[in-house]
Backbone as JSON Lines, residues from 0, in Angstrom:
{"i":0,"aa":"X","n":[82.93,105.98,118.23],"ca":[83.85,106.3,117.17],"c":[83.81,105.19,116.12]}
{"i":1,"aa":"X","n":[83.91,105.39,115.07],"ca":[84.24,104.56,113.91],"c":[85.15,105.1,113.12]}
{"i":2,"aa":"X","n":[85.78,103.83,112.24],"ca":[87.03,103.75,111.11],"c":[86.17,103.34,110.09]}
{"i":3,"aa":"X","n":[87.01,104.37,108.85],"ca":[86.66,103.66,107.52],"c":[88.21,103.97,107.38]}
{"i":4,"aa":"X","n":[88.11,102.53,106.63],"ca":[89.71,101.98,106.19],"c":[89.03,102.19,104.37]}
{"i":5,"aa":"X","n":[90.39,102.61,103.22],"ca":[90.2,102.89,102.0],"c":[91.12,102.5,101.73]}
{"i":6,"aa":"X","n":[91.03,101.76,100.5],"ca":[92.16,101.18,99.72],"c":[92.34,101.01,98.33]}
{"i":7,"aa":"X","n":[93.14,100.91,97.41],"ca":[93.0,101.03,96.04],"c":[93.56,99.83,95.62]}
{"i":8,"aa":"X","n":[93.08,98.99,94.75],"ca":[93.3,97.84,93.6],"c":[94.46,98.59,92.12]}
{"i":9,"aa":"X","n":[95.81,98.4,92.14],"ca":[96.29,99.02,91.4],"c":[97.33,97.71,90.77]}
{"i":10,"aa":"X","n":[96.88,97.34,89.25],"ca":[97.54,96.14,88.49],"c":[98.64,96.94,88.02]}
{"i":11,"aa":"X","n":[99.92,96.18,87.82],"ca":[101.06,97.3,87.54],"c":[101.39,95.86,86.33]}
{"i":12,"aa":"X","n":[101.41,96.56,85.1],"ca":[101.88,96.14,84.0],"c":[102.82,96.31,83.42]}
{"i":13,"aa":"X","n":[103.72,95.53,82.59],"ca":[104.82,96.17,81.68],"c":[104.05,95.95,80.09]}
{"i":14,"aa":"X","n":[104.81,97.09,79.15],"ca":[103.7,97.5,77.99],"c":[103.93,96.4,77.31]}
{"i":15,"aa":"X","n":[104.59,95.36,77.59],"ca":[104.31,94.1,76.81],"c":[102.95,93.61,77.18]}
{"i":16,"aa":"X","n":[102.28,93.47,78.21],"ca":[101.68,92.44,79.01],"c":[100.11,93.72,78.59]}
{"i":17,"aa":"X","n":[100.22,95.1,77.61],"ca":[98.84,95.54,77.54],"c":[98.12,94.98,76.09]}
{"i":18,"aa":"X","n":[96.75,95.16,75.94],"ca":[95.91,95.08,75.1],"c":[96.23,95.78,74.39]}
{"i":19,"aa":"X","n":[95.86,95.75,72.91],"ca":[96.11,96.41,72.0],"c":[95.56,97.72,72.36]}
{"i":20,"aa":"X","n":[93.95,98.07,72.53],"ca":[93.19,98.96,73.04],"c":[94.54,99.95,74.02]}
{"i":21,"aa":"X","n":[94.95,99.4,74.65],"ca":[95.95,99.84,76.27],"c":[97.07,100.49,75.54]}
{"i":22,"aa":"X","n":[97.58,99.57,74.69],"ca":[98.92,100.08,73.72],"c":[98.46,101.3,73.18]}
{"i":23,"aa":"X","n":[97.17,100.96,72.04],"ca":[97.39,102.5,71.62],"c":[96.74,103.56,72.18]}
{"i":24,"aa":"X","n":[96.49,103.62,73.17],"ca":[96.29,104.95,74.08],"c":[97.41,105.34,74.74]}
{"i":25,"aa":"X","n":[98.13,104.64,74.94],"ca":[99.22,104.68,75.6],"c":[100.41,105.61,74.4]}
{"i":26,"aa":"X","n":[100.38,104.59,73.3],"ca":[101.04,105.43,72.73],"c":[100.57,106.54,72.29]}
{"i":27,"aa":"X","n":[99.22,107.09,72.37],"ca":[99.13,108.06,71.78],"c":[99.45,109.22,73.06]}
{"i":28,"aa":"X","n":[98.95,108.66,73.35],"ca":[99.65,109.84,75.32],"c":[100.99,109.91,75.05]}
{"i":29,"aa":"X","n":[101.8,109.31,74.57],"ca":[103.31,109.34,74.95],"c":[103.53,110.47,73.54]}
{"i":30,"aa":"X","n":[102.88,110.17,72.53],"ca":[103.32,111.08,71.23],"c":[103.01,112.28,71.86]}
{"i":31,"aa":"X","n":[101.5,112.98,72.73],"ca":[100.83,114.18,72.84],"c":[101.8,114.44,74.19]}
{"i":32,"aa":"X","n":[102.63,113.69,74.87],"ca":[104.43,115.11,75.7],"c":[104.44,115.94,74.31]}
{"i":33,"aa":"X","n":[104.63,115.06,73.25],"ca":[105.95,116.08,72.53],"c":[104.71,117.64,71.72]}
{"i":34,"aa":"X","n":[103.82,117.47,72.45],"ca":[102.92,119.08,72.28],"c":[103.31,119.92,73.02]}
{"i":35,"aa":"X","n":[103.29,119.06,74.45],"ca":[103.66,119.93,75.53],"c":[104.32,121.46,75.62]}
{"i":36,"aa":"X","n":[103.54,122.34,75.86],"ca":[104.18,123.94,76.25],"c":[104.5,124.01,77.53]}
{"i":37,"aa":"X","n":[105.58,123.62,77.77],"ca":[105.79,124.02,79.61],"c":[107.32,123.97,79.59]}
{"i":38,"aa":"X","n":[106.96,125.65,79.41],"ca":[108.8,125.88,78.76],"c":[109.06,126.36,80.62]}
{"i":39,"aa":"X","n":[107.97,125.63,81.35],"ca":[108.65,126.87,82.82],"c":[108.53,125.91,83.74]}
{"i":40,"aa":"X","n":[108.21,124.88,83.72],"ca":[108.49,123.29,84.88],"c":[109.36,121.99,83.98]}
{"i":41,"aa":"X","n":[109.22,122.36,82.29],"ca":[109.84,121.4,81.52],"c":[109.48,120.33,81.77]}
{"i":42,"aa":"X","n":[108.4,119.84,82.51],"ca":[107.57,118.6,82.85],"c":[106.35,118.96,81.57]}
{"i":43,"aa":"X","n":[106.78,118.0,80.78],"ca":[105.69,117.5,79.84],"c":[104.69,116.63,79.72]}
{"i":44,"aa":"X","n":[103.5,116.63,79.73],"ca":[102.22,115.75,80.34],"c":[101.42,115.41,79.18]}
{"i":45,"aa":"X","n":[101.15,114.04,78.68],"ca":[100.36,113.9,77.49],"c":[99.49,112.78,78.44]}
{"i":46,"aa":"X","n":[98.96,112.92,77.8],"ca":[96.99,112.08,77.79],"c":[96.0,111.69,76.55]}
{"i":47,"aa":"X","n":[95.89,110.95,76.94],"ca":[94.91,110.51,75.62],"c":[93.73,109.68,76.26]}
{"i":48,"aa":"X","n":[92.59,109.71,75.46],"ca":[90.95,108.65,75.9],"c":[90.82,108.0,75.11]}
{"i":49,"aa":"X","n":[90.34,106.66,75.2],"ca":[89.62,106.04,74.37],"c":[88.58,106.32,74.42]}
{"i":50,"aa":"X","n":[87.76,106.67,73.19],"ca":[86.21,106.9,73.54],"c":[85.46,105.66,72.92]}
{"i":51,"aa":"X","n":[83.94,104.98,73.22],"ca":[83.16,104.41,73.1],"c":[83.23,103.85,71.56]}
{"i":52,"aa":"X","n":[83.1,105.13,70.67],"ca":[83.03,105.4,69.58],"c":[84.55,104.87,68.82]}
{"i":53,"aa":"X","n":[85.47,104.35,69.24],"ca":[86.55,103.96,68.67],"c":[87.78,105.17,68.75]}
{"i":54,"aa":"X","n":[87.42,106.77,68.9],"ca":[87.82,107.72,68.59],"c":[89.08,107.57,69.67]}
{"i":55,"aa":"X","n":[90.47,107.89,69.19],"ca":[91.18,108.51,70.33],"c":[91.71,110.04,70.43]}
{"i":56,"aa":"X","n":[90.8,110.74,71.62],"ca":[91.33,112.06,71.68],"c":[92.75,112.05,72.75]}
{"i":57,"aa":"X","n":[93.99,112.97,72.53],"ca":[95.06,113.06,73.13],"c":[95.38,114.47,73.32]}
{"i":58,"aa":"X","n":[95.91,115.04,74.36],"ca":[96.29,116.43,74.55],"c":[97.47,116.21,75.71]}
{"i":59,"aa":"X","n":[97.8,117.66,75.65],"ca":[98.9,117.97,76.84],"c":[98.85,119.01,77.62]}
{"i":60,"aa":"X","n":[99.88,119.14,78.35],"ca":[99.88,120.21,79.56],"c":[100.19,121.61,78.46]}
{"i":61,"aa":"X","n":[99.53,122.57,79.03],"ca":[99.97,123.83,78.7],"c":[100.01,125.2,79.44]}
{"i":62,"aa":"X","n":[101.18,125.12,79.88],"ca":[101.45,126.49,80.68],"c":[101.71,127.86,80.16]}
{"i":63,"aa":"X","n":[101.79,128.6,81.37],"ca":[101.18,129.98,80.93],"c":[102.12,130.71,82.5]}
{"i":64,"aa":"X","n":[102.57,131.7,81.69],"ca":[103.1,132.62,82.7],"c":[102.79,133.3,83.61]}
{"i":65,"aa":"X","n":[101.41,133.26,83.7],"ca":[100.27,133.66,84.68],"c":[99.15,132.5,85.26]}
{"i":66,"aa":"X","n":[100.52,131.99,85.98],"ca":[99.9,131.08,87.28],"c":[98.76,130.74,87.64]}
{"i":67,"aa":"X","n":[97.9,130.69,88.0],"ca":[97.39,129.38,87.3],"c":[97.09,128.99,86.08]}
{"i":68,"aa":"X","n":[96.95,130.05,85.31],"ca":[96.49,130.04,83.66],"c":[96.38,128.73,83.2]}
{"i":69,"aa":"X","n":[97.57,127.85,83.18],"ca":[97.39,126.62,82.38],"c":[96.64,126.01,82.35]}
{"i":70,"aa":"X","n":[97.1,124.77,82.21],"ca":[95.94,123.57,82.5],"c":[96.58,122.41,81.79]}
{"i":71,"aa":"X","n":[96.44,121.33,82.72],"ca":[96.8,120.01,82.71],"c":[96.19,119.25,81.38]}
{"i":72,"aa":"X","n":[96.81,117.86,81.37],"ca":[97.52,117.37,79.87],"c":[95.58,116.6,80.09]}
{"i":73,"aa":"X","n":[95.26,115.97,81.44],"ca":[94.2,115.3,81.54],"c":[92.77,116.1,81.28]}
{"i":74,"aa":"X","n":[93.16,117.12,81.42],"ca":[91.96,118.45,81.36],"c":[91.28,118.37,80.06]}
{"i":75,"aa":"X","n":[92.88,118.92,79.54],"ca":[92.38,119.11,78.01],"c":[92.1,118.35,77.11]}
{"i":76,"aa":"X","n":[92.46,117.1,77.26],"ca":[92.14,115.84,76.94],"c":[90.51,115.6,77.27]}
{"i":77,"aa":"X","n":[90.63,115.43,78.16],"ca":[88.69,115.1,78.31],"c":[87.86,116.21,77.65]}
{"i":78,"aa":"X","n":[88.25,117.44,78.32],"ca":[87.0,118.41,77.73],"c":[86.94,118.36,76.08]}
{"i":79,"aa":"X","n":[88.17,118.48,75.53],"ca":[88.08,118.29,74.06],"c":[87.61,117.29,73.12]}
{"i":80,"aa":"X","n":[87.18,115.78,73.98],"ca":[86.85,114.57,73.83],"c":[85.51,114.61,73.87]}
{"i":81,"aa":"X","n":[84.94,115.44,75.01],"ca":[83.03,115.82,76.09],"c":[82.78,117.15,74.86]}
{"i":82,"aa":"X","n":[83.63,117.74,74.49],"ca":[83.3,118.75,73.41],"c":[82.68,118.16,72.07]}
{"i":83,"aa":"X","n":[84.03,117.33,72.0],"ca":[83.82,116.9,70.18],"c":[82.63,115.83,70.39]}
{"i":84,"aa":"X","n":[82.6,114.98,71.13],"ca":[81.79,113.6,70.52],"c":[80.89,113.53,72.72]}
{"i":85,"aa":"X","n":[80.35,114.96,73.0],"ca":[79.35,114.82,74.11],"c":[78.93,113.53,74.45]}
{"i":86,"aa":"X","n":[78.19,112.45,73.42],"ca":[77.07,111.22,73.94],"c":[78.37,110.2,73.77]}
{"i":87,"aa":"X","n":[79.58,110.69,73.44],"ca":[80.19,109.25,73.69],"c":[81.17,108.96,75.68]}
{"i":88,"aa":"X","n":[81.26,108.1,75.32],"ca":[81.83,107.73,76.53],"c":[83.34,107.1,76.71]}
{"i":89,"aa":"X","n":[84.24,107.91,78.13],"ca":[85.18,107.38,77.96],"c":[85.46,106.2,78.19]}
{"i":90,"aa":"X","n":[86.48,105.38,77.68],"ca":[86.68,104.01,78.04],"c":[88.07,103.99,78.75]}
{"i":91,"aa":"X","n":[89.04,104.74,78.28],"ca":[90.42,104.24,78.95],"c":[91.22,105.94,78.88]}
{"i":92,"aa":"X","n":[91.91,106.64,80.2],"ca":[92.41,107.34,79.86],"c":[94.31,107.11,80.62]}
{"i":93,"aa":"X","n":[94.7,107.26,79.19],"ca":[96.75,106.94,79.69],"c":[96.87,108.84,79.9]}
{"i":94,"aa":"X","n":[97.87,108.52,80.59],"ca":[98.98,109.89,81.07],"c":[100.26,109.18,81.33]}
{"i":95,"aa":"X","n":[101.13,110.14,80.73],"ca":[102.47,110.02,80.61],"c":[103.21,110.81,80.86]}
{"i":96,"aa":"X","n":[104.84,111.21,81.31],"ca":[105.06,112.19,81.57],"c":[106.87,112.16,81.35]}
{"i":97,"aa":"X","n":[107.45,113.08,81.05],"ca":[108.89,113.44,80.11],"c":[109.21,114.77,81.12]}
{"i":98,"aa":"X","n":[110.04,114.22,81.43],"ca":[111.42,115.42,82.26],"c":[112.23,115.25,81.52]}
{"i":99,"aa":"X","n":[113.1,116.74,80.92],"ca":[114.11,117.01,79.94],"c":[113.77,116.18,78.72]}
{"i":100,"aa":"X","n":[113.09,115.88,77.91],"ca":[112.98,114.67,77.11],"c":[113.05,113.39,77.31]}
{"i":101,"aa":"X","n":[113.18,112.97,78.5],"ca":[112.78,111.4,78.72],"c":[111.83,111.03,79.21]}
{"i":102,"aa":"X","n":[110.42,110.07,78.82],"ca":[109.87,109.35,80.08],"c":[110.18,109.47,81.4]}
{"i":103,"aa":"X","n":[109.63,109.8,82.37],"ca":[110.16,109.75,83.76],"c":[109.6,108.08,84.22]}
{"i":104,"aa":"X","n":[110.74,107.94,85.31],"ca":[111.08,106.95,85.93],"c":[109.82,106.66,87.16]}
{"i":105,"aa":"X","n":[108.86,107.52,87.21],"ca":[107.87,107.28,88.33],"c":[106.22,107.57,87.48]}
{"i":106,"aa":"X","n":[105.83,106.82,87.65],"ca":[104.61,107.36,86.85],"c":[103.8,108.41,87.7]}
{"i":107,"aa":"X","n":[103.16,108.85,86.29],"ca":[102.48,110.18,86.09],"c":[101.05,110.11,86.63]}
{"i":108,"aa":"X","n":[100.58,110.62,87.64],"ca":[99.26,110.67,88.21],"c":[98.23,112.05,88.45]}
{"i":109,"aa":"X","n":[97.47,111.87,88.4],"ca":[96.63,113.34,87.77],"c":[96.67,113.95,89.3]}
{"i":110,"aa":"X","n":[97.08,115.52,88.89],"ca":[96.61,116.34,89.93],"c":[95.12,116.19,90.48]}
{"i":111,"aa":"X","n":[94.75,116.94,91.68],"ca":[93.49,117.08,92.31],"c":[92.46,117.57,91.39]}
{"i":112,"aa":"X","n":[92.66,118.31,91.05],"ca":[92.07,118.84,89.92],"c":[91.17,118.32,88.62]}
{"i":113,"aa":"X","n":[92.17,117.39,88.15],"ca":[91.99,116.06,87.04],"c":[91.47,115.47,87.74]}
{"i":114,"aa":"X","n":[91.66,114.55,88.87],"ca":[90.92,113.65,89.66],"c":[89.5,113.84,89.72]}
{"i":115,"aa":"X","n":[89.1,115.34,90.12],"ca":[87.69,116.15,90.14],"c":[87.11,115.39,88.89]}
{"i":116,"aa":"X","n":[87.92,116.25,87.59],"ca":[87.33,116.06,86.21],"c":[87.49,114.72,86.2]}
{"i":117,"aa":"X","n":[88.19,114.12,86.6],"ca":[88.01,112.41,85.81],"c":[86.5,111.68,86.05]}
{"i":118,"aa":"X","n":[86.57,112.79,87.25],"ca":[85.06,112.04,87.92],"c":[84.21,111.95,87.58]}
{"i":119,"aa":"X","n":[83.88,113.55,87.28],"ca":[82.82,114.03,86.88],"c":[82.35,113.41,85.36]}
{"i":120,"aa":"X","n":[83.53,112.8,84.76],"ca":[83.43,112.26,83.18],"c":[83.08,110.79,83.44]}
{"i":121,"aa":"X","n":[83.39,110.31,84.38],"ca":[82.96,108.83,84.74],"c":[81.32,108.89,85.32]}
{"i":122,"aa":"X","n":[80.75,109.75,86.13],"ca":[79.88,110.19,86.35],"c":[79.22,110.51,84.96]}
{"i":123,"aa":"X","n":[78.88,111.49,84.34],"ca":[78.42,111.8,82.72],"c":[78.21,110.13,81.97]}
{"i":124,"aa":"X","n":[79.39,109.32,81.69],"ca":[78.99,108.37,81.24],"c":[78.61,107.11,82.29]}
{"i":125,"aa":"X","n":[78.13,107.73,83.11],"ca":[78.18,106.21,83.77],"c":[78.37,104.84,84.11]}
{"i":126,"aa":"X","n":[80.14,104.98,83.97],"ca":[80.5,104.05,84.36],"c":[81.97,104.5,84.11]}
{"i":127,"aa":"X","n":[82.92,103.29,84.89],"ca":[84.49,104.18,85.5],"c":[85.31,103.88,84.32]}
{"i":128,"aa":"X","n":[86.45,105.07,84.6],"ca":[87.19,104.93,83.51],"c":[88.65,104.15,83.71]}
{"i":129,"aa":"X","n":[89.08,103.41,82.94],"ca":[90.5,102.71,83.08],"c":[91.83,103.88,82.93]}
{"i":130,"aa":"X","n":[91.85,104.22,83.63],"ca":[93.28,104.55,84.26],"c":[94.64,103.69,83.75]}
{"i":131,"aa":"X","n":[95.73,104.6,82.76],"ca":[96.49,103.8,82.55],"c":[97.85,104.9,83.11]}
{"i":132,"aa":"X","n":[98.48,104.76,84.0],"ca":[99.29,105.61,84.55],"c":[100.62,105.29,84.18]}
{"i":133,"aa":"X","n":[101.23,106.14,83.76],"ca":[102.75,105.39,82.87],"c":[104.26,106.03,83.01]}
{"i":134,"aa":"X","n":[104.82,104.98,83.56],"ca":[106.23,105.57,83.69],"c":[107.03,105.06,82.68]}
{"i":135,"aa":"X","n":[108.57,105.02,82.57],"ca":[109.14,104.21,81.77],"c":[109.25,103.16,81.22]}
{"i":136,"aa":"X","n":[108.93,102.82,83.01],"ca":[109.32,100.84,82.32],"c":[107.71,100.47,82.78]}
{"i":137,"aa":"X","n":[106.81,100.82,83.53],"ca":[105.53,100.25,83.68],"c":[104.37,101.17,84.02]}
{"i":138,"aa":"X","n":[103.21,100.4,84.13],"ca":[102.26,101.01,83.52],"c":[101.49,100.99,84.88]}
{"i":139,"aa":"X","n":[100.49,101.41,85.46],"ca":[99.74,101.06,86.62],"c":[98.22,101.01,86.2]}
{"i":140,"aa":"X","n":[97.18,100.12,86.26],"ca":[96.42,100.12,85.53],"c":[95.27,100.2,86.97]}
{"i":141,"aa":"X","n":[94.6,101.38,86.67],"ca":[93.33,101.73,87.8],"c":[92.04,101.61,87.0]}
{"i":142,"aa":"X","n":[91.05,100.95,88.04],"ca":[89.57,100.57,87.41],"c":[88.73,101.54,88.29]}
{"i":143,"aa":"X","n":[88.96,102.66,87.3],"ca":[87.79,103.55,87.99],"c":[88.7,104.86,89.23]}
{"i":144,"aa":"X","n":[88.2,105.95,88.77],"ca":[88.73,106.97,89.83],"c":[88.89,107.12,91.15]}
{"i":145,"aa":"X","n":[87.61,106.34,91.48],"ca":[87.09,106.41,93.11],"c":[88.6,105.78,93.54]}
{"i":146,"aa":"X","n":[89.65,105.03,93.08],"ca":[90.28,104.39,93.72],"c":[91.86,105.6,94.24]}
{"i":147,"aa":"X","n":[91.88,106.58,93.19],"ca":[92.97,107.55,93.54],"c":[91.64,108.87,94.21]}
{"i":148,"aa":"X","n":[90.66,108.7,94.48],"ca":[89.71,109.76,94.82],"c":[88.88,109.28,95.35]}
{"i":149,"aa":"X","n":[88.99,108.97,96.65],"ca":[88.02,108.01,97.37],"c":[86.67,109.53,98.17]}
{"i":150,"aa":"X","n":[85.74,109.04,98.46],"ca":[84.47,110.02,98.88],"c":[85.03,111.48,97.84]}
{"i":151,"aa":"X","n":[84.85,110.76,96.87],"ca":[84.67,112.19,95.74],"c":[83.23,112.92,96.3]}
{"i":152,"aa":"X","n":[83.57,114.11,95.54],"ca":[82.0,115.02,95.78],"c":[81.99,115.31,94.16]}
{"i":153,"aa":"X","n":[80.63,114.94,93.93],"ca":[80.21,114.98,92.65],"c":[78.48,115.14,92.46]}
{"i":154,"aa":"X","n":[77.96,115.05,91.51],"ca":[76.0,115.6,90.97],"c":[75.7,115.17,92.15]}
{"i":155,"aa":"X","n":[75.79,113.92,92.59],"ca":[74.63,112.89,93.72],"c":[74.88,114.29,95.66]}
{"i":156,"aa":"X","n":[76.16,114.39,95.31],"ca":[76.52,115.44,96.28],"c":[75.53,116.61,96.76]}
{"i":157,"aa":"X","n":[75.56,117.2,95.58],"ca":[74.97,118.35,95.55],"c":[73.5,117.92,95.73]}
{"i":158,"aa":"X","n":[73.18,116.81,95.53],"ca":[71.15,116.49,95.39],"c":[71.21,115.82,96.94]}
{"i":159,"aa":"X","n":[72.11,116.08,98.01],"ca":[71.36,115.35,99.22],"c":[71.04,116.92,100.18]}
């Protein structure tokens, strides 16, 4: 029998203590809640990337009355980022998240789903993306997906 033990490296910041780079992704995630369509969980989800290219793309959650229909704030954020500017690469992606209109008090972490896609976008550019996970008062700063998605299945997967 053998153990594999997994563990994650997670720096927890307050938004004083980020980079400018950190700040404004951050804030731009926090502006893209107030897009948010999710008139049916009222959990509002914004995201934003830094891309390579200087560019910041930001999106949100958008629900749909036909279950699963929607799609998450991190989704639409990347694909619209891998759409517009394909050869660039992400550098930093924030998520944020607003119950009834406030910031929530626990930070915001990507469904299974997003986790997949985060991967697969760290994969594409080869190399991991900064994770800025954000609650009210602090920030959790992850280097790279593998650490909330440990033995991801991704391209290298499918080629053994």
């Amino acid at each position: 029998m053998k153990t594999l033990e997994i563990s994650a490296k997670i720096t927890i910041l307050s938004e004083l203590e980020l980079t400018d780079d950190q700040k404004n992704v951050v804030e731009a995630a926090k502006k893209a809640t107030l897009t948010s369509y999710s008139p049916y969980s009222h959990f509002s989800v914004g995201a934003a990337c830094l891309l390579d290219n200087g560019e910041i793309i930001s999106g949100s959650n958008q629900e749909n009355a036909a279950y699963p229909s929607g799609i998450c704030a991190e989704r639409t954020t990347l694909f619209y980022a891998m759409a517009r500017f394909p050869e660039a690469k992400v550098l930093k992606l924030a998520i944020i998240s607003r119950n009834k209109g406030r910031i929530t008090p626990e930070v915001c972490t990507p469904c299974g789903a997003c986790r997949q896609v985060i991967l697969e976008t760290e994969v594409r550019g080869g190399q991991p993306i900064e994770l800025l996970l954000c609650s009210d008062t602090e920030i959790y700063v992850v280097n790279g997906i593998s650490s909330l998605l440990p033995l991801g299945f991704n391209y290298d997967s499918l080629q053994k």
